[in-house]
C-alpha positions in Angstrom: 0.0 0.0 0.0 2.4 2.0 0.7 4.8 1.6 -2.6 1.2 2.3 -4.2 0.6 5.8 -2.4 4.3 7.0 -3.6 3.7 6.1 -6.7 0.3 7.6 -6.6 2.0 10.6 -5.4 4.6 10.6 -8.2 2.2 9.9 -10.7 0.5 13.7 -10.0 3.8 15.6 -9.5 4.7 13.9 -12.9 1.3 15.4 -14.4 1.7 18.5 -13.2 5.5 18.8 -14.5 4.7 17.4 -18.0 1.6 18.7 -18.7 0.9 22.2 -17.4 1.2 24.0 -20.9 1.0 21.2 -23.6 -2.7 19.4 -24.4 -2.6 16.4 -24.1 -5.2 13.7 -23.1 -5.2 10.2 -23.4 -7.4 7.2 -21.7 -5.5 6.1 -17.9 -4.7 2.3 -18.6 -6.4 -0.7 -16.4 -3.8 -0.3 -13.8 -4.2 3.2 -13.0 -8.1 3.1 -13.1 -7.7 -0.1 -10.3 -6.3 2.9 -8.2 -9.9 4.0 -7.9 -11.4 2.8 -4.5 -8.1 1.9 -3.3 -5.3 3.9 -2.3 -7.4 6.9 -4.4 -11.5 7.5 -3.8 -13.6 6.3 -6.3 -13.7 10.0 -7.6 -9.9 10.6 -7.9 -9.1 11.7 -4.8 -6.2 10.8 -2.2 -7.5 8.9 0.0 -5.3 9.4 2.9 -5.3 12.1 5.3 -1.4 14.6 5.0 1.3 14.1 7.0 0.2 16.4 9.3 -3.1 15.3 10.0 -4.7 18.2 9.9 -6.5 16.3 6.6 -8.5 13.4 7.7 -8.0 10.2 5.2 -11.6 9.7 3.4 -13.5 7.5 4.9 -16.6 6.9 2.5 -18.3 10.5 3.7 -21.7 11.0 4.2 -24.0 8.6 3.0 -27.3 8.9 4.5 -29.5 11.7 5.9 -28.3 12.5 9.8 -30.7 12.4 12.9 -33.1 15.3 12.7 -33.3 15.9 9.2 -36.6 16.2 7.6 -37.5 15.8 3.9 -38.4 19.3 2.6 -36.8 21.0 5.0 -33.3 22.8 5.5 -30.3 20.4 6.5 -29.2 19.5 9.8 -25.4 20.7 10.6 -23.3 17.5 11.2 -21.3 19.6 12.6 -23.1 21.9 14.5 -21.2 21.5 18.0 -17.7 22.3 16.7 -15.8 25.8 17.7 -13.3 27.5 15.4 -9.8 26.2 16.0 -8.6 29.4 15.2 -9.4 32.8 13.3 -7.6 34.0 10.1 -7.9 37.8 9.6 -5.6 40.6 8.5 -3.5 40.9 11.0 -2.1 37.2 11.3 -2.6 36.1 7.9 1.0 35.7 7.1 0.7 33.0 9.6 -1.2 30.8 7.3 0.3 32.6 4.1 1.1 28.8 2.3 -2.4 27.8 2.7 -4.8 30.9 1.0 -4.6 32.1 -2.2 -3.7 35.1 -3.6 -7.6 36.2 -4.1 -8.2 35.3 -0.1 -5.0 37.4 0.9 -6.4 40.3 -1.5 -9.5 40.3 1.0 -8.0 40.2 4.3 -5.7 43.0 3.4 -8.9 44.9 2.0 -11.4 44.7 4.7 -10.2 44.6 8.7 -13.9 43.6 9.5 -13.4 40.0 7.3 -11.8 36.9 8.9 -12.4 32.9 8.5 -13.6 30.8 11.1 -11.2 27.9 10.3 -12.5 24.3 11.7 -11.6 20.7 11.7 -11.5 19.4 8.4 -13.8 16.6 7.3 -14.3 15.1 4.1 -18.1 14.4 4.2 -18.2 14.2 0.1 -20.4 11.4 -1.4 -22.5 10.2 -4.3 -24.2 7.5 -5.3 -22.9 4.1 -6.3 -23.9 4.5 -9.6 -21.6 7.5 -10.0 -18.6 5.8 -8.4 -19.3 2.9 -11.4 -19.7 5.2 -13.6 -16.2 6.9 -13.0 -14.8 3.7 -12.8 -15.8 3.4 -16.2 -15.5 6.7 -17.5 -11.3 6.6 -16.6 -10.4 4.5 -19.3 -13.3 5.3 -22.0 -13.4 9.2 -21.6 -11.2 11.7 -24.3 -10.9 15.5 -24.5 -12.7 16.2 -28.0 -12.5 19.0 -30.4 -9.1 20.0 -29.0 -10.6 20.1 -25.5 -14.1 22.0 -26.2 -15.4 18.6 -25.7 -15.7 15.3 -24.0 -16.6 12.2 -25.9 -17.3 8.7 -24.4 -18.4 9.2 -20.5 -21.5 10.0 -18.7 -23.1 10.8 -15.4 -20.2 12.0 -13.9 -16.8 13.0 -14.2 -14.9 12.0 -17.2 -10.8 12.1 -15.6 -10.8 11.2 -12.1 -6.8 10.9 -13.1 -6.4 13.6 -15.2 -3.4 14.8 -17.2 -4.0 18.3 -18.0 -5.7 21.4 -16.9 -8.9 20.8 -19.4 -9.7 17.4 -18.2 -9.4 19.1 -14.8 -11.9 21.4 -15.7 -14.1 19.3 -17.3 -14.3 17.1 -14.3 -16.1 20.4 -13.3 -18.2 21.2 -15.9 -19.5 17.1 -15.4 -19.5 16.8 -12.2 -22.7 14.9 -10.8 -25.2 17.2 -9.8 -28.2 14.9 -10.0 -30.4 14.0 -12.5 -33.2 17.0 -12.3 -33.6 19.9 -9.7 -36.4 22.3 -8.8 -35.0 25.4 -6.6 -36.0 28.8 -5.4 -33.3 30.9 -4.3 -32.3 34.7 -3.5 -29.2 36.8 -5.1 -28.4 40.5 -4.7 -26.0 42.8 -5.9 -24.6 44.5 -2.7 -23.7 48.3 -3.3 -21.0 50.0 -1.8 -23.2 51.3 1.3 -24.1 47.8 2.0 -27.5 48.2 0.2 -29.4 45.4 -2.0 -32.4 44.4 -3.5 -32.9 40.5 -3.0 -34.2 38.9 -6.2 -35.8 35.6 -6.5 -35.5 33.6 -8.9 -36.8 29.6 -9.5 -34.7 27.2 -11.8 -35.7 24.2 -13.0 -33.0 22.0 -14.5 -32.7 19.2 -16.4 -29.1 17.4 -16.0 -29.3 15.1 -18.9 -25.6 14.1 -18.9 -26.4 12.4 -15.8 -28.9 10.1 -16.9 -26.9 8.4 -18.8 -27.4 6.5 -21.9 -27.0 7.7 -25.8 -29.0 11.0 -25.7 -26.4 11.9 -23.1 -23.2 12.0 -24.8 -24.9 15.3 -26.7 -27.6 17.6 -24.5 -25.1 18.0 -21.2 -28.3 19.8 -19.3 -31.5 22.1 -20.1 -32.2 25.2 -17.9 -35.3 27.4 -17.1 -34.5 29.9 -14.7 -37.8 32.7 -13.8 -37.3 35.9 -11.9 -40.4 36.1 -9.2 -39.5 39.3 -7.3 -39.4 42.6 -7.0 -41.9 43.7 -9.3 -39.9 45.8 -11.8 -37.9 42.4 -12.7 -40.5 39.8 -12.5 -41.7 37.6 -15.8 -38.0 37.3 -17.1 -37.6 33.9 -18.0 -34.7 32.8 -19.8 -34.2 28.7 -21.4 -30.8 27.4 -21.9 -29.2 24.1 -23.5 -25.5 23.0 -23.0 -24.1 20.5 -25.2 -21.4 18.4 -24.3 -19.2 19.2 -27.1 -19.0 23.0 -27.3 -17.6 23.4 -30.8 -20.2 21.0 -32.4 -23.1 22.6 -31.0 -22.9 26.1 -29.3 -24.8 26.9 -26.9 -28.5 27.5 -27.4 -30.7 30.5 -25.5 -34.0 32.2 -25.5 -35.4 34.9 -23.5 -38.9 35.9 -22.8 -39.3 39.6 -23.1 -42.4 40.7 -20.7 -42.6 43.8 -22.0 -43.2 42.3 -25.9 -44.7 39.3 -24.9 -41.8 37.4 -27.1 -39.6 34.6 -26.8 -36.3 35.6 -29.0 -32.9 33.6 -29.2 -30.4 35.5 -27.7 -26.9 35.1 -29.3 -24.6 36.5 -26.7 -25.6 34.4 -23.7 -22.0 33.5 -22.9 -18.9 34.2 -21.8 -18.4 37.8 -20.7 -21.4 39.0 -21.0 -22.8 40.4 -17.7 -25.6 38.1 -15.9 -29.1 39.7 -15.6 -29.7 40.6 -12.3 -25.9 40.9 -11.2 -25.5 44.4 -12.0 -22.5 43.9 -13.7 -20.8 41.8 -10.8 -20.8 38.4 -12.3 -20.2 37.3 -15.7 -22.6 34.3 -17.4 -19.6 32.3 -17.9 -18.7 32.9 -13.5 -22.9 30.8 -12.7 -21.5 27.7 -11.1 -18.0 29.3 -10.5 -17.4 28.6 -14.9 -19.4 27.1 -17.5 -19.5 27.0 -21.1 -16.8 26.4 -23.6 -13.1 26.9 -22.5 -11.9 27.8 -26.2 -11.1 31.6 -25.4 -7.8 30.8 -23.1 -5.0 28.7 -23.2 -5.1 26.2 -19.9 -2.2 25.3 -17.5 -2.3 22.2 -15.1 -0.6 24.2 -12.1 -0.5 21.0 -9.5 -2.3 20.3 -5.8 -2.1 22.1 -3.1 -3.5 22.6 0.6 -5.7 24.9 1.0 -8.5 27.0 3.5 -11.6 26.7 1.7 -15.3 26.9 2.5 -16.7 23.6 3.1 -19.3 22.3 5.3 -21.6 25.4 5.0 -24.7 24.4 6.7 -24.6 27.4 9.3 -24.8 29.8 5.8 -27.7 27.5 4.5 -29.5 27.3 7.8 -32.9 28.8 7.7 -31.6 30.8 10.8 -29.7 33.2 8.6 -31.8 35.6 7.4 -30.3 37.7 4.5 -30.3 40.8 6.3 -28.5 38.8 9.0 -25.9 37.2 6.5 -25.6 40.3 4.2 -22.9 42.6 5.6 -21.3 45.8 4.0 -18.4 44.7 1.7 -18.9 40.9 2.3 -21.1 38.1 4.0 -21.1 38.0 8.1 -18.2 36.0 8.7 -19.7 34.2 11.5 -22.0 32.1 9.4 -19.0 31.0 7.3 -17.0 28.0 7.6 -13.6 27.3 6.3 -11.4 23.5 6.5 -8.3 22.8 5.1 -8.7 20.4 2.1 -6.5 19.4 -1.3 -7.3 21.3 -4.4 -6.3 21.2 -8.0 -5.2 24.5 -9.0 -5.7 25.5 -13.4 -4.8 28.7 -14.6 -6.6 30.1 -17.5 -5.2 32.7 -19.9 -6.3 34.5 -22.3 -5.7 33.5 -25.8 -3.8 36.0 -28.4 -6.9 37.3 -31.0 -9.2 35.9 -28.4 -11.7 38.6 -26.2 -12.4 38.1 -22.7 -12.9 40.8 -19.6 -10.8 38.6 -17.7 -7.1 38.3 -19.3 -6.0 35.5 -17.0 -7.9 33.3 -14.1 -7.1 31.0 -11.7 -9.0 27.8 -10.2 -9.0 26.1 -7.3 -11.0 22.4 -6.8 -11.7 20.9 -4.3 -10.4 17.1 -4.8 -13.0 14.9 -3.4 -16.2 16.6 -5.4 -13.7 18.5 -8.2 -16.1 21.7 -7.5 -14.4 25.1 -8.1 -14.2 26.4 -4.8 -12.8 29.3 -5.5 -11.9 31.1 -8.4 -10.1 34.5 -9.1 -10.1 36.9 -12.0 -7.3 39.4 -13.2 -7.6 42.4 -15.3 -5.7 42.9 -19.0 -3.2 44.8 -16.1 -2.5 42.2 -15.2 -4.3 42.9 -11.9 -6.3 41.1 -9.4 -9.7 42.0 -10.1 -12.1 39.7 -8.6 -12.6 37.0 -6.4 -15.4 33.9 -6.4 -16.3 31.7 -3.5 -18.5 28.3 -3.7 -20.3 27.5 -0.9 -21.4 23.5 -0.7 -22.2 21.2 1.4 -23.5 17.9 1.3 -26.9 17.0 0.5 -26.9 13.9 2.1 -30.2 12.4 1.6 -29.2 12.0 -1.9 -26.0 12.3 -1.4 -24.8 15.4 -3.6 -22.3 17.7 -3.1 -23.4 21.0 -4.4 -23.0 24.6 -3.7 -25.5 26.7 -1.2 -24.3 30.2 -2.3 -22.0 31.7 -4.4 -20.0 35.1 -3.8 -18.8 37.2 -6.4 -16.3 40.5 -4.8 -15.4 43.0 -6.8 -12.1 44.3 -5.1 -12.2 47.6 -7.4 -15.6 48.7 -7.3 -15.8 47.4 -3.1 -19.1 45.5 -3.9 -20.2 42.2 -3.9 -22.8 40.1 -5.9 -24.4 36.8 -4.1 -26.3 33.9 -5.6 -27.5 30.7 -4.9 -29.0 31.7 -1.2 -31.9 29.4 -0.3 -32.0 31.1 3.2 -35.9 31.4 4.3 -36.8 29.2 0.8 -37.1 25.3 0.8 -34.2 23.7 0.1 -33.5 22.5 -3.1 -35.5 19.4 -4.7 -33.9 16.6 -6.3 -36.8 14.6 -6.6 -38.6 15.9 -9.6 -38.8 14.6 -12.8 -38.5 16.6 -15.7 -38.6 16.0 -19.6 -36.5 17.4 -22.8 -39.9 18.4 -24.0 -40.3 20.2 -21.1 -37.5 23.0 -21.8 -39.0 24.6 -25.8 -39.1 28.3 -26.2 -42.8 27.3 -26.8 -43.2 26.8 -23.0 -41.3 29.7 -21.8 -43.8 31.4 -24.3 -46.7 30.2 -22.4 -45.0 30.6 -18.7 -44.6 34.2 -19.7 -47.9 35.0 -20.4 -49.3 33.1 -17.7 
């Protein structure tokens, strides 16, 4: 076992070495996939804990609902009796200077009222055994396609769970299982420089037709409806997505239902850098989920593992306890409602490519290993400056289980503003349990929800 760990070990410090600039992707062989559910998780991950224990080895996470938890309503904290091991904030963050990223430093030096809570780290990450076979088959079927705008031969899950380049990194990402349909209401707001917002609520309904395997799957990735409900002067925008699994064969589709001229029209730009309705500018389209959509703009660099503080385990943020006005504080979120653990993360740089138009010249990724969810992601100027930083909530929806983001934060360190989204705080939590249909997501029936 041990022999197998180092060369386990070597075999991701030789990835990172030999591949960080050069694309290259290729099927793992037999041997390496038998790795999976040994000495690595069957997602990829290391199974053991560091050297320093302060990272617990996995031990299978959480697999079934805890004691107290209702169907329908918010999750019980697993947690919940735990105190902060210690407090990260501006004044003793060169303490912990190896272990935050450049993005987290950026916002402790900015803000004196912002620390982390810092807890014991647990690995709590699961899925279903059909995703774990799945990835176990997936490792040696799956290939980048269309020069990596593309994945061909995997489904339900993620495609590289021992990848060899930064794209296959991020497509584990992009594929990630998220379940197989979802029904949510939740609350954003862009946060002005006073402090001030205007919550927004929003419903999506999403069809994740990746997951479900079979033929259709290797083409429609997932189908989205997402309604804006509140305030009044937004309400009745309804906008229908479709993301293919291969970017380059089949760009992405939209519509949008205009309220005011009772249409449905496609809308051609709904990518990229394009701002997000609703964000005021704060978050770009391609920034819902932490990045989606095609990857062909920038040239991607497999930069290695690393420890790092990340938030994880945010049930206290998802409670129905925190109230918004309670969470929302001037410049950022309260910081007593976040918690942060130390776990492994892949890190991928993205920049820019030469002819190629993006806000964001260069950006950097950080995923968490066991659920390969951006967790953090930062943004830098055509300066070459650090311009914004992204945090993904999650925790684990254990009665499926599904590890999925609660919230997401968008900070804008130039304009001293922030953008939320995601936030399910006073709304039911989210349902998995719905079944929806491809018929179900047709211009034709955002037509008809419009004018309802």
């Amino acid at each position: 076992m041990v022999k197998q760990m180092k060369n386990t070990i070597l075999y991701f410090t030789v990835a990172a070495v030999l591949f960080t600039s050069t694309l290259i992707s290729a099927k793992v062989t037999d041997e390496q996939a038998k790795q999976l559910g040994q000495n690595l998780t069957p997602m990829g991950a290391e199974k053991a804990g560091n050297k320093d224990k302060t990272i617990p080895a996995w031990d299978g996470g959480i697999t079934q609902p805890i004691a107290g938890y209702v169907r329908g309503e918010h999750h019980p904290d697993p947690y919940a009796n735990e105190k902060p091991l210690f407090k990260i904030q501006q004044n003793n963050m060169d303490d912990f200077s190896d272990k935050l990223s450049e993005g987290q430093k950026a916002l402790l030096s900015k803000y004196s009222s912002l620390y982390f809570n810092v807890y014991p780290s647990h690995r709590s990450t699961a899925y279903p055994q059909k995703v774990y076979d799945a990835v176990r088959k997936n490792a040696t079927t799956a290939e980048l396609d269309d020069n990596g705008n593309g994945v061909k031969n995997s489904e339900i899950s993620i495609p590289f769970p021992v990848p060899s380049n930064a794209l296959e990194v991020l497509w584990n990402h992009i594929l990630r299982y998220r379940g197989e349909n979802l029904l949510r209401k939740s609350y954003s707001a862009a946060v002005d420089s006073k402090g001030g917002f205007v919550p927004v609520l929003s419903e999506d309904k999403v069809l994740f037709n990746y997951a479900q395997g079979g033929e259709t799957s290797h083409e429609l990735m997932l189908a989205i409806i997402q309604r804006t409900l509140e305030p009044t002067r937004l309400a009745g925008g309804i906008t229908l997505a479709k993301e293919a699994v291969n970017q380059a064969k089949s760009p992405r589709q939209a519509w949008a239902y205009n309220k005011g001229q009772r249409r449905v029209r496609r809308a051609p730009t709904f990518g990229y850098d394009a701002y997000q309705p609703g964000t005021d500018g704060l978050r770009t389209i391609d920034e819902f989920d932490m990045f989606n959509g095609s990857p062909d703009r920038y040239d991607w660099k497999l930069l290695g593992k690393k420890e790092l503080y990340i938030p994880f385990n945010n049930y206290k943020a998802h409670s129905a306890e925190a109230k918004i006005d309670v969470l929302m504080h001037e410049r950022h979120l309260n910081p007593e409602y976040l918690r942060y653990e130390l776990h492994r993360v892949w890190v991928i740089e993205a920049t820019l490519k030469e002819g190629k138009r993006h806000v964001y010249a260069k950006r950097v990724f950080f995923l968490d290993e066991d659920s390969w969810q951006i967790t953090i992601a930062e943004s830098y100027d055509k300066r070459g400056e650090l311009w914004r930083v992204a945090e993904g909530l999650s925790i684990n929806y254990y009665e499926k289980p599904i590890q999925q983001y609660v919230l997401e934060l968008n900070y804008d360190l130039k304009a001293n503003r922030y953008y939320v989204g995601g936030m399910h705080n006073g709304l039911p939590p989210v349902n998995f349990d719905v079944s929806h249909a491809l018929k179900d997501f047709r211009p034709t029936v955002i037509q008809r929800l419009g004018v309802q």
